[in-house]
KOLGUKE-518164 format. One record per residue: residue number from 1; z, x, y of N, C-alpha, C in turn. Coordinates in steps of 0.02 Angstrom, whole numbers. Example, Ala and Ser with C-alpha at 12.3 -4.5 7.8 and 13.67 -1.06 7.14 Angstrom:
# KOLGUKE-518164
R     n      npz      npx      npy     capz     capx     capy      cpz      cpx      cpy
R     1      390      660     -284      390      615     -225      390      660     -165
R     2      354      642     -112      357      684      -53      394      645        2
# end
This chain:
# KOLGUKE-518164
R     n      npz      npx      npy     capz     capx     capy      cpz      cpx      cpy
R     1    -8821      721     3044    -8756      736     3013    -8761      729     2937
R     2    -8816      679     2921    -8807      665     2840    -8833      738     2797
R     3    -8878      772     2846    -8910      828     2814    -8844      872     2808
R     4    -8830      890     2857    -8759      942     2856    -8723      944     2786
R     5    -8688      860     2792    -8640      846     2736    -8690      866     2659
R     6    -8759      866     2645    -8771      869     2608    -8773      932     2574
R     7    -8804      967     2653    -8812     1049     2619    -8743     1080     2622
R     8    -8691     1063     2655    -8623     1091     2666    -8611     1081     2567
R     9    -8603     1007     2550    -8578      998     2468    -8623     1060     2433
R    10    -8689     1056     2426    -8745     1098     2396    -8713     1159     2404
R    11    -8696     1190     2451    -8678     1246     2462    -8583     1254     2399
R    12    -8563     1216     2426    -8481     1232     2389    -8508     1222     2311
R    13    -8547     1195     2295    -8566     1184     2206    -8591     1244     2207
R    14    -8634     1270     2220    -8672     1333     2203    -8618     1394     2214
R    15    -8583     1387     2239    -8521     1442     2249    -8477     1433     2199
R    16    -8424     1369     2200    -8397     1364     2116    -8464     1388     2044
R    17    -8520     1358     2049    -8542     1384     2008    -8543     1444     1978
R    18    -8566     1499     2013    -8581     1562     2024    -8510     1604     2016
R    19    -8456     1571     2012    -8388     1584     1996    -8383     1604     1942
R    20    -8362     1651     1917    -8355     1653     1831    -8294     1674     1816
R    21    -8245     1679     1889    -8180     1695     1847    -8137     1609     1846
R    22    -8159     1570     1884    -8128     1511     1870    -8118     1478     1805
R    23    -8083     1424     1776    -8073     1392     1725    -8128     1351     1732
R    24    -8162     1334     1675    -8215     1262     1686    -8194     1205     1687
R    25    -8125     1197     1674    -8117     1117     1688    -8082     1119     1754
R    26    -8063     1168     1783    -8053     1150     1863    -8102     1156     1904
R    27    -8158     1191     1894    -8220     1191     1907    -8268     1134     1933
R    28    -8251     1095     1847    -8313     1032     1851    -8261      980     1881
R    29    -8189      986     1889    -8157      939     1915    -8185      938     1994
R    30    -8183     1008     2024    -8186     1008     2077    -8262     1006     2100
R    31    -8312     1003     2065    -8372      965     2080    -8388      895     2075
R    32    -8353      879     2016    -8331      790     2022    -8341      757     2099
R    33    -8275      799     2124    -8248      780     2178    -8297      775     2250
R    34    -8308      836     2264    -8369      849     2299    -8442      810     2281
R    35    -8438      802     2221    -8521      750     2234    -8488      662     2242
R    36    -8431      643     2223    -8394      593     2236    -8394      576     2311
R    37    -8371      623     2350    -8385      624     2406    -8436      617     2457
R    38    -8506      634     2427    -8548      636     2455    -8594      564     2447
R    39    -8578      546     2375    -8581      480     2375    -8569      414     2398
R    40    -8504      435     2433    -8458      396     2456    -8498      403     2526
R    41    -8509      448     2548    -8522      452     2638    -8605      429     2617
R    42    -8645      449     2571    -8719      408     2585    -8706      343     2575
R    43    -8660      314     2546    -8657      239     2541    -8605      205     2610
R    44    -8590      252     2652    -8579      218     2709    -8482      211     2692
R    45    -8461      215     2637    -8400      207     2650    -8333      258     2664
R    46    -8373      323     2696    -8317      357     2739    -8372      382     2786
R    47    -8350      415     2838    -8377      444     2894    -8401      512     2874
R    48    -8411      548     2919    -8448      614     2889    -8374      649     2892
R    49    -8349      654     2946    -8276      705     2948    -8246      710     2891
R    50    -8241      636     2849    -8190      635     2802    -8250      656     2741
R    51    -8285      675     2736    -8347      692     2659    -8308      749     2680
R    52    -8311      800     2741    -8309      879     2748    -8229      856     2722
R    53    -8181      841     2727    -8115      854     2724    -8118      830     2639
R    54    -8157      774     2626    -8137      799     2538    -8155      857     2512
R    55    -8223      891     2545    -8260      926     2532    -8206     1009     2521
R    56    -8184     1001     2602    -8135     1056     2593    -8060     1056     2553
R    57    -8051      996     2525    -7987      973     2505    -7999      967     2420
R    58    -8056     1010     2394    -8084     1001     2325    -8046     1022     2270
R    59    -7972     1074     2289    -7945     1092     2243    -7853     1045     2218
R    60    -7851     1021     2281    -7793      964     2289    -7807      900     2236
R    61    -7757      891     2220    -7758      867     2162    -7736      778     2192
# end
């Protein structure tokens, strides 16, 4: 599961990236978020479900 969550984040960064009509500070906000997340689930303090639900929840403020 840890691989999933990893390449699932990898995957949403490289997609905002590759974005060029977005703003860059909602951008790097919303990569913040997503590597925040992933951090959070390799250090054990959320489950994998909840990495994917920040993961998908990257533009909510």
């Amino acid at each position: 599961m840890k691989r999933f969550v990893k390449e699932y984040a990898k995957c949403s960064i490289d997609t905002l990236k590759h974005n060029e009509l977005m703003d860059k500070d909602i951008k790097a906000h919303a990569i913040d978020k997503i590597e925040k997340a992933v951090k959070f689930y390799e250090r054990s303090m959320i489950t994998a479900d909840e990495a994917i639900k920040l993961i998908l929840e990257k533009f909510i403020v």
